[in-house]
C-alpha positions in Angstrom: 90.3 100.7 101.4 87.1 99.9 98.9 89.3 100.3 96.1 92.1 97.8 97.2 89.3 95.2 98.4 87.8 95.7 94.9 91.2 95.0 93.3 91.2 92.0 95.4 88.3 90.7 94.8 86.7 91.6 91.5 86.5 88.7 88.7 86.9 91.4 86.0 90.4 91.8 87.7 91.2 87.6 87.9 90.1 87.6 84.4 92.8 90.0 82.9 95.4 88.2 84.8 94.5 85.0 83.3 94.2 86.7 80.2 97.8 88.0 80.7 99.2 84.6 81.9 97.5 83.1 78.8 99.6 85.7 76.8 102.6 85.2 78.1 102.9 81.2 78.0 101.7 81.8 73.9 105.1 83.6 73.8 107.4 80.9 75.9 105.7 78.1 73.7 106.3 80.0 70.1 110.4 80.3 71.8 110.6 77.0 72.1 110.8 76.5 68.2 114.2 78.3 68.4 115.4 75.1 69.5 115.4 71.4 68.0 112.7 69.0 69.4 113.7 65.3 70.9 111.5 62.8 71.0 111.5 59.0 72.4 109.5 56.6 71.5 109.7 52.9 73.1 107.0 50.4 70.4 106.3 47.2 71.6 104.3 44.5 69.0 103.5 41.2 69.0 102.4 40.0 65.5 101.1 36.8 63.7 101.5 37.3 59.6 99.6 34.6 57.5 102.3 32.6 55.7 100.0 32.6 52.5 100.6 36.5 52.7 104.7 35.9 52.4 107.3 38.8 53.1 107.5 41.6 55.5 108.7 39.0 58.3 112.1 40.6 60.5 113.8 37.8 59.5 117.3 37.0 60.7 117.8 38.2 64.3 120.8 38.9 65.6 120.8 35.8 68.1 120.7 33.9 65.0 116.6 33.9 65.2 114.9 33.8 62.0 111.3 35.4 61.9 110.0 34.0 58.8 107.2 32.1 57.5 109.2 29.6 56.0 111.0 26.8 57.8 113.6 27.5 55.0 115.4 29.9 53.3 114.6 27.4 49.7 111.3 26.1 51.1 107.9 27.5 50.4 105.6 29.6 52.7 103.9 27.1 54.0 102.7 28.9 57.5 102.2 31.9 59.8 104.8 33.6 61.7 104.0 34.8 65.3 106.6 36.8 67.4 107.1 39.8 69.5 109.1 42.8 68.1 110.6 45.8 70.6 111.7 49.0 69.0 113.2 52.1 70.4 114.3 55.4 68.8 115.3 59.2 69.5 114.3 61.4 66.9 115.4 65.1 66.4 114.2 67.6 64.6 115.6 71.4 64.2 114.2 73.8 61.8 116.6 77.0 61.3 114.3 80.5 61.3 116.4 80.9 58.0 113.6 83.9 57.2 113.1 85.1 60.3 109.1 84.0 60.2 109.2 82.6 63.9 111.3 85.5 65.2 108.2 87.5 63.6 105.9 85.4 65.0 108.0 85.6 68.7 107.5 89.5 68.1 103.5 89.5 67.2 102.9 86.8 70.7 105.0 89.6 73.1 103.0 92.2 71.5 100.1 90.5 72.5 101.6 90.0 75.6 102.2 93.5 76.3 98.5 94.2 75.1 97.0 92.1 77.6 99.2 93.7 80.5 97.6 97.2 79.6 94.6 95.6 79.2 95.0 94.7 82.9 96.5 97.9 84.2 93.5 99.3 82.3 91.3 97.1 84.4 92.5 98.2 87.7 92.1 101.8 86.2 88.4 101.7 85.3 87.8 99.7 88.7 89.2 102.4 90.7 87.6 104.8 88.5 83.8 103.3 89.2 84.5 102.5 92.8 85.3 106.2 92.9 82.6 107.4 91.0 80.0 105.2 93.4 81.2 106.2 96.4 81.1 110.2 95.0 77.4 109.0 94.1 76.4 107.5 97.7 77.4 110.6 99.5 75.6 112.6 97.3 72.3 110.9 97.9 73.4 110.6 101.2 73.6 114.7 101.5 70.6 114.7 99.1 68.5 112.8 101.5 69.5 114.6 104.8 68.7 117.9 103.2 65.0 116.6 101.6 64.4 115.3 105.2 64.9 118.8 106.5 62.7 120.3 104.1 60.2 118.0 104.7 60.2 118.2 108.2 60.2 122.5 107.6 57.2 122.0 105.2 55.4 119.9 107.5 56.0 122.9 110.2 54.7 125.4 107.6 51.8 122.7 107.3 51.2 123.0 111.1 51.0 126.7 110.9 48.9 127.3 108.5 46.6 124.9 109.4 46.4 126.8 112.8 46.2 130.0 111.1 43.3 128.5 108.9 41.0 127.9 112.1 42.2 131.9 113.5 41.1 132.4 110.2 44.0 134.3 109.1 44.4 131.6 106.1 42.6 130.4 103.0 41.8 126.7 102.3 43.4 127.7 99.3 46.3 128.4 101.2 46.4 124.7 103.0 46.2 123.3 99.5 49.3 125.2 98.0 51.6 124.2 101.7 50.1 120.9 101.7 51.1 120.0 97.1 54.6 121.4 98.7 55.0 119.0 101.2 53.6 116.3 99.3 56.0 117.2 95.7 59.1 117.3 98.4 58.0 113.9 100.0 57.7 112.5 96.5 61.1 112.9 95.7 62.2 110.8 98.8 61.4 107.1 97.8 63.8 107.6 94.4 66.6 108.5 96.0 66.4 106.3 98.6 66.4 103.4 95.7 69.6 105.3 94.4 71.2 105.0 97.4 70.5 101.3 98.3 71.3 100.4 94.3 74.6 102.4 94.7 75.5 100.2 97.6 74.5 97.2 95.7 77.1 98.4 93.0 79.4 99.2 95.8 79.5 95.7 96.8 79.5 93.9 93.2 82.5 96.2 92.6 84.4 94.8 95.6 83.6 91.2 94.7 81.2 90.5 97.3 77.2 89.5 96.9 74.4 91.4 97.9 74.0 90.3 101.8 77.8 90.6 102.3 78.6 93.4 104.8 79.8 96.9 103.6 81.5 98.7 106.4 82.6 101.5 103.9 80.4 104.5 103.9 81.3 108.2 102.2 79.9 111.3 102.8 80.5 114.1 101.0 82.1 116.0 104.0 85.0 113.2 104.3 86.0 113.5 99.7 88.6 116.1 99.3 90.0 117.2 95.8 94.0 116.7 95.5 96.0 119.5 96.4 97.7 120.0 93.4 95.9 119.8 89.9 98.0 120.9 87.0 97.3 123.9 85.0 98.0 122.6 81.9 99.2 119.4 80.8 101.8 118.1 78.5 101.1 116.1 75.5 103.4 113.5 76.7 101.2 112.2 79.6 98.6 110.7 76.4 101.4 108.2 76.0 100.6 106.5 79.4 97.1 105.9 79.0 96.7 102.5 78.7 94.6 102.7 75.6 97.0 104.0 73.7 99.9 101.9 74.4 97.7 99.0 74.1 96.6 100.4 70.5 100.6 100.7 69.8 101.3 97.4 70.6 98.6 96.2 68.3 100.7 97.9 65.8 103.2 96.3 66.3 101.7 92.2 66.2 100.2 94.0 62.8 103.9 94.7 61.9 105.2 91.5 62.6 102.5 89.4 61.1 103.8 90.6 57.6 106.7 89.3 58.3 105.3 86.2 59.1 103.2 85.7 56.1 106.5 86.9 53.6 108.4 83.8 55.6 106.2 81.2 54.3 106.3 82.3 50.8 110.1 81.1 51.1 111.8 78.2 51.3 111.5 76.3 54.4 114.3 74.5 55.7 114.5 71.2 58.2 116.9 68.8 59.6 115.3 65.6 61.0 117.1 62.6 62.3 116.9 59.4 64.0 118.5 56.9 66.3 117.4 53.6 68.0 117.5 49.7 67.7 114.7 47.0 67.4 114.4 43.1 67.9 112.3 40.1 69.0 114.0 40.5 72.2 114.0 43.6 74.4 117.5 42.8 75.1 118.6 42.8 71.9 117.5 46.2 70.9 120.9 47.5 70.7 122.8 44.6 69.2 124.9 46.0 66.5 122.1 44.0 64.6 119.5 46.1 65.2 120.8 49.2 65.5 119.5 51.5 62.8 119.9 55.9 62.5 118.8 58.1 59.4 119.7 61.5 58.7 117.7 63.6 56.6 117.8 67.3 55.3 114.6 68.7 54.1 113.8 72.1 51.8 110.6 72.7 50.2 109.3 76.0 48.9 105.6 76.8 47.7 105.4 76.9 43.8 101.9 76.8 43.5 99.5 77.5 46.0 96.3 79.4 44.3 97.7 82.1 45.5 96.8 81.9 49.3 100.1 82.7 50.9 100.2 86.1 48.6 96.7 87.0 49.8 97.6 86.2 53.5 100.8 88.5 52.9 98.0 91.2 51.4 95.6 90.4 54.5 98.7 91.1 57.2 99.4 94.4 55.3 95.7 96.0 55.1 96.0 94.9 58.8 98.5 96.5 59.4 97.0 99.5 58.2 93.7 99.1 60.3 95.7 98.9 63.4 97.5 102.1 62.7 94.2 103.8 61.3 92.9 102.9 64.9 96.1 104.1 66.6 95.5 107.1 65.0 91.8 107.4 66.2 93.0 106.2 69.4 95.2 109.3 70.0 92.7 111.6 68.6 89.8 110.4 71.2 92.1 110.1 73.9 93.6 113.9 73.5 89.8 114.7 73.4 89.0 113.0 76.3 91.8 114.8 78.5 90.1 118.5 76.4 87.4 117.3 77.4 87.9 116.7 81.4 89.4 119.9 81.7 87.1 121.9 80.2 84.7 120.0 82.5 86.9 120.4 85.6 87.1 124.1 84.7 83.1 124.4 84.5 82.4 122.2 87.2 84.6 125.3 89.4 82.8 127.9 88.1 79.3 126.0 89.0 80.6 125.3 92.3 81.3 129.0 93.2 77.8 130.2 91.9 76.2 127.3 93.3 78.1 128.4 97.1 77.3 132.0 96.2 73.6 131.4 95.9 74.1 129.4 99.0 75.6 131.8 101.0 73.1 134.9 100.1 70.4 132.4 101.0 71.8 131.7 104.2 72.3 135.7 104.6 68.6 135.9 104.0 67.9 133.4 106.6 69.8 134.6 109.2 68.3 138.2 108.5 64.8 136.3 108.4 65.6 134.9 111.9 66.4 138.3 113.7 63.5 139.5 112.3 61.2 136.4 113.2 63.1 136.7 116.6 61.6 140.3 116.6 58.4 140.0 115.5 59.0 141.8 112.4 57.8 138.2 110.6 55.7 135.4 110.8 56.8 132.0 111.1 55.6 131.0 107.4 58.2 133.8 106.3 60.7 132.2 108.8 60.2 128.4 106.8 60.4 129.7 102.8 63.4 131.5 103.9 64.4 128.3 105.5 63.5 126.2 102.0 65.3 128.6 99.9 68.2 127.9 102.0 68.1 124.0 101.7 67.4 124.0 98.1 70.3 126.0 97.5 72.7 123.9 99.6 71.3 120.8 97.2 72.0 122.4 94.8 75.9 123.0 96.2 76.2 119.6 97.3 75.1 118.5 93.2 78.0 121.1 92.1 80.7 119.8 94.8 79.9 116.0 94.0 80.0 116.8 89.8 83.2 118.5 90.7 84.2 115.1 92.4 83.9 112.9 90.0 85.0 115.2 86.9 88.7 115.0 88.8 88.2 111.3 89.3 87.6 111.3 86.1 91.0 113.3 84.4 92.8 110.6 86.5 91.4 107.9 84.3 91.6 109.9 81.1 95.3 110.7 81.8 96.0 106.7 82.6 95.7 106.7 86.1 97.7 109.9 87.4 100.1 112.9 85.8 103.4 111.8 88.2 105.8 109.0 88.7 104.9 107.1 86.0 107.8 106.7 84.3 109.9 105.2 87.5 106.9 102.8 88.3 106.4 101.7 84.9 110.1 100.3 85.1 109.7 98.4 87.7 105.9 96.8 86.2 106.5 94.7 83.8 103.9 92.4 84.5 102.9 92.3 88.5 99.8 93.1 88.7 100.5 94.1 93.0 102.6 97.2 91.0 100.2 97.8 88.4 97.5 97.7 90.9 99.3 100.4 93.2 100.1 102.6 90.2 96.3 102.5 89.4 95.3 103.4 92.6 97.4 106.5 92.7 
């Protein structure tokens, strides 16, 4: 439930779907250049030129108008000319991807694209990975605290006794001194976790988007975290290929890739067909008299012949990139099999700790129970009754330390093996780019 209010709520979350929306409207804008562009434009002018200037008047209208700063044809300029002017005109423009350089440059912005959706599904990853490890981390101070209290409270009852025994005079000062340092070292280990806990709540709540005063119904112990069922014994090599660092690494590639494509396109020729269509007069009317109409139809090719050298050096550029990115595919592939190694061998540790850690626990609870008979008897004094009691508590810290590291090494081989071993290839049809599927595919 924390982990889907976190996915609701986070920014870091809104911020990689943005990012990904961003993405994806770069690629719809660069596909528009497949097609030609239309354009209208509507120009209205009114305009006084000095008749001492002469020339550029309209002239003859087609209503038999004459915009002119002569009164004649034969006389000279002897005046200004003032008079409103209206034109109108469609324009289109195509330029064929002859070279292919904006199908290149289509391919590098979907790359991108697809970059940015792993980057998200990478997001909802990590977030369900901290949320995880927090709550691991509050119920193991939470079972960390519980057992200090009790040792606290069964050092202060060794305290008592010996305090009593000092005045029967069956005790030392000396012995006061040593029970009281132990009560006082366990107290002092109190106060830090207790700022643990109440900073891993904190974190708790900035992971699930809410501030510091919002209300956190959500509490874990370590009672209520199970490990899955099923953890495999070995894993194929094949399951690297979902992380989402490594796809996101490959599609890097591949914008490299395409880049070099880009940069050869515009060392060739470039190719453009413009033309134009519309009418202008004195009279808005009269636009589209067969006076005023006007069209032009132009081809255009130009190809770089000297440049400095600039578009060979950005063609060099896009190639040594291309070489970084797949250098840090490479290293990409490398880290993350180590990281998987690396999990395993942890998980595989972490069991072995776990069983010595719940041996040492149960022989100290074998002593205890023998201690208690024996108390119970009068074999044994109380003092005997509370070490036996301490060594019993220490140890089941020290099991409760072991079962939460266990925890969260698990947690962690499902974010080192991109979220999960199973299923992956049937939900990753199906989530192209909603982040509800991502989300759920994280979570699992």
């Amino acid at each position: 439930a924390l982990v889907e209010k976190a996915f609701a709520a986070n920014p870091t979350i809104e911020s990689a779907q943005a990012a990904l929306r961003v993405a994806q409207e770069n690629v719809y804008a660069q596909r528009g250049f497949f097609f030609p562009s239309v354009q209208a434009g509507y120009s209205p002018a009114r305009t006084k030129i000095a008749g001492n200037l002469g020339g550029n008047s309209p002239g003859l209208q087609g209503n038999g108008t004459n915009i002119s700063t002569t009164e004649k044809p034969s006389s000279p300029f002897v005046g200004p000319a003032i008079y409103n002017f209206h034109t109108t005109q469609l324009t289109v423009g195509y330029t064929p991807d002859v070279f292919g350089g904006n199908r290149r440059q289509v391919e590098s912005l979907e790359a991108e694209a697809k970059y940015q959706k792993l980057q998200l599904e990478a997001a909802y990853i990590t977030l369900a990975s901290n949320v995880t490890a927090a709550a691991i981390q509050e119920a193991l101070l939470r079972e960390q605290i519980a057992i200090l209290n009790r040792i606290i409270e069964s050092n202060s009852q060794s305290v008592e006794l010996v305090q009593r025994q000092l005045k029967a005079g069956y005790a030392s000062r000396l012995d006061l001194s040593m029970q009281l340092t132990t009560l006082q070292q366990a107290k002092e280990q109190l106060p830090p976790l207790q700022k643990q806990f109440e900073q891993t709540r904190n974190l708790l709540r900035a992971l699930a988007g809410g501030m510091q005063d919002s209300d956190l119904p959500e509490s874990f112990d370590l009672a209520s975290l199970q490990l899955p069922e099923n953890l495999p014994l070995s894993l194929p090599s094949q399951v690297i290929e979902q992380r989402p660092d490594v796809r996101a690494a490959e599609e890097q590639l591949r914008a490299a890739s395409a880049q070099i494509g880009v940069a050869l396109a515009n060392r060739l020729p470039q190719f453009s067909i413009d033309g134009t269509w519309g009418g202008a007069a004195n009279q808005f009317s009269q636009m589209f008299w067969s006076s005023g109409r006007f069209f032009e139809l132009a081809a255009n090719l130009s190809m770089p012949l000297f440049d400095g050298g600039v578009l060979r050096h950005r063609q060099r550029a896009a190639e040594e990139s291309y070489k970084q990115a797949a250098a840090q595919y490479k290293e990409t592939v490398i880290t993350s099999f180590q990281n998987v190694a690396d999990t395993l061998h942890a998980i595989h540790a972490d069991a072995e700790s776990f069983k010595l850690a719940a041996d040492v626990a149960d022989t100290t609870k074998t002593i205890l129970d023998l201690t208690q008979r024996q108390h119970a008897r009068g074999y044994v004094d109380r003092l005997t009754l509370i070490t036996a009691e301490q060594g019993y508590r220490q140890a089941a810290l020290n099991v409760a330390q072991a079962h939460a590291t266990r925890l969260g090494d698990t947690a962690a081989l499902f974010q080192a093996l991109g979220g999960g071993w199973w299923n992956r290839a049937d939900k990753e049809k199906k989530a192209e780019t909603e982040p509800a599927v991502i989300a759920s595919t994280a979570s699992n």
